[in-house]
Each structure stands twice: as structure tokens, then as C-alpha cells.
Steps between C-alpha positions, in 0.01 A plus 500: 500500500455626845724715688872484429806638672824383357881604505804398179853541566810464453827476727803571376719371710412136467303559100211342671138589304174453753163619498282490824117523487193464703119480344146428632482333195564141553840328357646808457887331436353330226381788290690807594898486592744389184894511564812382305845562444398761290248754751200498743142561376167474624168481315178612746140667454262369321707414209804295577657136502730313303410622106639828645790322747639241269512705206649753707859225587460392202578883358750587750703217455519626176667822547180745480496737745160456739354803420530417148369141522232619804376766222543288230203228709257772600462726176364136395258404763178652556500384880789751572290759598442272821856373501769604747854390365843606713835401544875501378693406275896304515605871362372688753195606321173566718082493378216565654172514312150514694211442263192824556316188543663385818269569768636834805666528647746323238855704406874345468841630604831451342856553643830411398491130584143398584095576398229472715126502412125452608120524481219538737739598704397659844716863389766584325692473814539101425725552228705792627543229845614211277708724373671612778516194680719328195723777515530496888541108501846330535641149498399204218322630225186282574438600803539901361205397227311372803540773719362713250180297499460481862484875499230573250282320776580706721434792292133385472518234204179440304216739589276176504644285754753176520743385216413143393835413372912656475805404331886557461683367190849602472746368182878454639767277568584270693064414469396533882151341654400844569533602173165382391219532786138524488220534713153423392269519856263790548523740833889539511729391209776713513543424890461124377748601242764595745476195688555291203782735395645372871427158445673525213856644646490247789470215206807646309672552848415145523652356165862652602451333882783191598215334578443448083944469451426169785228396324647466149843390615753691214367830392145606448430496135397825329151378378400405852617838682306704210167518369475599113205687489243576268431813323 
């Protein structure tokens, strides 16, 4: 996989679990970011995808710990060397693992509530901005994880060139439109991302607007003001 910058969280105040992650690797919020009621993980490198990210929810939920369950996938796996695993767990656990496979500059860094990770990155100075820029960030929790994005940008990104796709996932409720956004165009996805992060607030503004009590008469029912989404 190409170049991958990616943040996992957690915020306590609202027990929200999110992951936010750009790639020039194409589809990158189809292979990489994996949340649930029980943590935030991502899978990235050359080795990654849903052997590691199901098994991974499937273990949490479970009760084991993710360092325990993250260990427990890579002693097995010959690909780990090029693997680069992070995230947190519902206890408050935090793992980072970067394969000596993963191509410099690759590293991870782990704090209290969050990870954040990436390869072929311009200089270590990507992580340490993502970093920073979480911790700086206020207001809703998805727009924290994609703050954090928009700065490894601007901390030089890939050492190649343009992203070709980004993505947030975040596991909470009430399930929000925003909670599940991806971008797959080359040049700009995490800008793209934004915008569709926007679009997103302006349509749940939308589904709470007397414009929708009118239209439906009594009240709104709960299925049409709220989108289940999928995990």
C-alpha cells in the first residue's frame, strides 16, 4: 500500500470511537479504518485489510484487551513485518505496531486517548502535526479526527505527491451522516473530505427543519430523521 497517514481515538465525553485516514493508495476507507462499540483500529502498510480488522471487533467485543488480540494476529502472519496496526481499546488501552518493513519515514505515536501513524511520509514532522492538531482541536468529535488530517498536509504529507483517497469512520450514538465519509478522487481528498463532512451537517440540520414537521403533518418518525448506518 502506498503512503498512509491515519489518526484512532477516542472521546470521552460522548464514548464516541473514530479513526481518520488519508492514503495515495486508492479506497483507502475500505481497507484501513475499523471502529465499534468496543475501540478504534486501523490496519495500513503493505499488510492490512479486513483478515486483520474484522478479527480485530470480533476479539474486542470479546473482552481481550487490543494489545493482546493485535499481538495475538501478528505473531501469526508473516506479512507483519510490513504491517502497521494502531489504535484503542473500550478500556483505555493504546497499540501501535509499525512493521521494519514499512517503508521511511514510517513511526506511530500513542497518547492517552488516540494513535496516529504513517509511511512514506514526507518527515517525521507529519505525525508529531497530526498529533498536535487533535489535541489542539475542539468542538464535535468528527470534525477533531478531521482536523487532524487536514494538518498532516500541511506538514508535507506523502513525499511523492497527491493522496488519491481519505476517510473518517466514527462508531457512536445517535448514528450521524458524518459518521461514515469517504473520498475516493485523486489531487485533494481530504479537502473533498471536508466538504462532504459539511454537506453532511447541513443534511442533518435539514432532517430537524419545520419544513420536514409541515411536511409529515404529526411528528417526524424516528426512521426518517436517522440514517442506520453501516459498519
Amino acid at each position: 500500500m502506498a503512503v498512509t497517514i491515519s489518526i484512532a481515538a477516542r472521546d470521552p465525553e460522548s464514548s464516541q470511537y473514530g479513526v481518520a485516514v488519508a492514503s495515495a493508495f486508492p479506497a483507502v476507507g475500505a481497507v484501513c479504518p475499523w471502529v465499534s462499540a468496543d475501540g478504534a483500529v486501523v490496519t495500513q502498510s503493505w499488510d492490512a485489510g479486513a483478515d486483520y480488522g474484522e478479527s480485530l471487533r470480533y476479539l474486542l467485543g470479546r473482552g481481550f484487551s487490543l494489545p493482546t488480540a493485535a499481538e495475538a494476529l501478528i505473531a501469526g502472519r508473516d506479512g507483519s513485518v510490513g504491517l502497521q496496526l494502531h489504535g484503542i481499546d473500550a478500556a483505555g488501552n493504546t497499540y501501535a505496531h509499525t512493521g521494519e518493513k514499512c517503508v521511511d519515514h514510517a513511526d506511530h505515536f500513542t497518547a492517552e486517548e488516540y494513535t496516529v501513524a504513517g509511511d512514506l511520509l514526507a518527515s517525521p514532522d507529519v505525525i508529531d502535526a497530526v498529533a498536535a492538531a487533535f489535541e489542539r482541536a475542539s468542538g464535535r468529535f468528527t470534525d477533531r479526527l478531521l482536523t487532524a488530517l487536514e494538518a498532516s498536509e500541511s506538514a508535507g504529507g506523502d513525499k511523492r505527491g497527491d493522496n488519491l483517497s481519505a476517510a473518517v469512520l466514527v462508531y457512536g450514538e445517535p448514528a450521524k451522516l458524518y459518521h461514515n465519509l469517504r473520498v475516493d478522487t485523486p489531487g485533494q481528498p481530504i479537502a473533498d473530505l471536508r466538504e462532504a463532512y459539511e454537506s453532511a451537517l447541513e443534511t442533518e440540520r435539514g432532517m430537524d427543519d419545520e419544513k420536514m414537521q409541515t411536511f409529515w403533518g404529526d411528528d417526524v418518525p424516528e426512521t426518517i430523521r436517522q440514517y442506520p448506518i453501516r459498519y
